[in-house]
N, C-alpha and C positions, 0 to 999 in steps of 0.2 A: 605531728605532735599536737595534742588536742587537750592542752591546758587550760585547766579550770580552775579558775580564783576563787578564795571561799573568805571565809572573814578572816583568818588566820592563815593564812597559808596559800598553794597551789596543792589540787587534786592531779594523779594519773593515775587510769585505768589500768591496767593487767596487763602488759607487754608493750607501750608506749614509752617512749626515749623520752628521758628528762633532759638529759644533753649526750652531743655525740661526740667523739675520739677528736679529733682534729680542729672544733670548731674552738672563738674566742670564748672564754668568760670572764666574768665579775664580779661572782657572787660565792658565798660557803652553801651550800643547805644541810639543814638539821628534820631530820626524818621524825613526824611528828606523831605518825600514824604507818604503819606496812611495812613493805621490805621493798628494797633494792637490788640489783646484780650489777658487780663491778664488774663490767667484761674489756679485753681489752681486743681488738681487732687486727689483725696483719694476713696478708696473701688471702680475701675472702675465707678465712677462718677466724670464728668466735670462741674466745677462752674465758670462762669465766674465773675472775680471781676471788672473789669477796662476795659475800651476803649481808647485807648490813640491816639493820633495824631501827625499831623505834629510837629516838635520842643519839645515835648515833650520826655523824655528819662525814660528808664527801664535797667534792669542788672547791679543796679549801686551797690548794695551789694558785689560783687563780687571785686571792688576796693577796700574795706576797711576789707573784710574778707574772707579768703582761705576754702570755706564751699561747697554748693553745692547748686544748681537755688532751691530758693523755689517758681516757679513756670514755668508755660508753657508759651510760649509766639506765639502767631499762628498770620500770616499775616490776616487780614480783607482786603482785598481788594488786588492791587496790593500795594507793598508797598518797599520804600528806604530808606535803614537804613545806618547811617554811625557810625563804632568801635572805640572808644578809650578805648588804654589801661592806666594801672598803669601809666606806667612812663608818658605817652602822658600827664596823665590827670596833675600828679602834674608839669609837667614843664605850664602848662594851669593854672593854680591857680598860682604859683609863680609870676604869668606875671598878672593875674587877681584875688586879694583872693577875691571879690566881689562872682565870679562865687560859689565857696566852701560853702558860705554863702546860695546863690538862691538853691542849688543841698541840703543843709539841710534842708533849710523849707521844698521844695517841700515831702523832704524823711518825716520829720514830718505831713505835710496836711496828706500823705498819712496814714500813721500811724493812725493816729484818723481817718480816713476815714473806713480802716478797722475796728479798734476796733468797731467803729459806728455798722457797717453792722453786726458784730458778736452779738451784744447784742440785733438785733434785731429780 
């Protein structure tokens, strides 16, 4: 992984791991710039679930629970990410609860989104 810090953000190249399946985090990212693939990994086979975009955010689990990525996260393209952590995030809600509310739907769309795909 060969992240590159820019004045706003972290830069990845075109198929470089942003974070992988197993490991800790601490942070949300919000996709400033590219595209991402959600992949999820099991028995050496890769399944992509998701394509995400500009403005849209992944690793947001990791705010609300001390666990481990449950999944890969690989750049599509070039792509500029910017980290919030813990603390960034809730001084950000205290200032906006609006935003806490938009970051739960989206985590519920997704939710049914999955379950969706699984039963199919």
């Amino acid at each position: 992984m060969r992240e590159k810090k820019t004045t706003l953000g972290s830069h990845f190249s075109n198929g470089e791991i942003i974070f992988k399946q197993g490991t800790t985090g601490d942070c949300l990212y919000v996709i400033q710039e590219g595209n991402v693939d959600i992949i999820i990994e099991s028995d050496d086979k890769e399944t992509k679930v998701a394509e995400l975009s500009e403005k849209d955010f992944f690793g947001e689990m990791a705010l609300f629970q001390k666990d481990v990525r449950s999944c890969t996260v690989r750049a599509n393209g070039d792509v500029k990410v910017l980290t919030i952590n813990k603390r960034n995030f809730y001084k950000t809600i205290q200032n906006d609860p609006s935003l806490a509310f938009n970051l739960l739907e989206k985590m519920s769309k997704r939710l049914r989104d999955t379950t969706k795909k699984l039963k199919e």
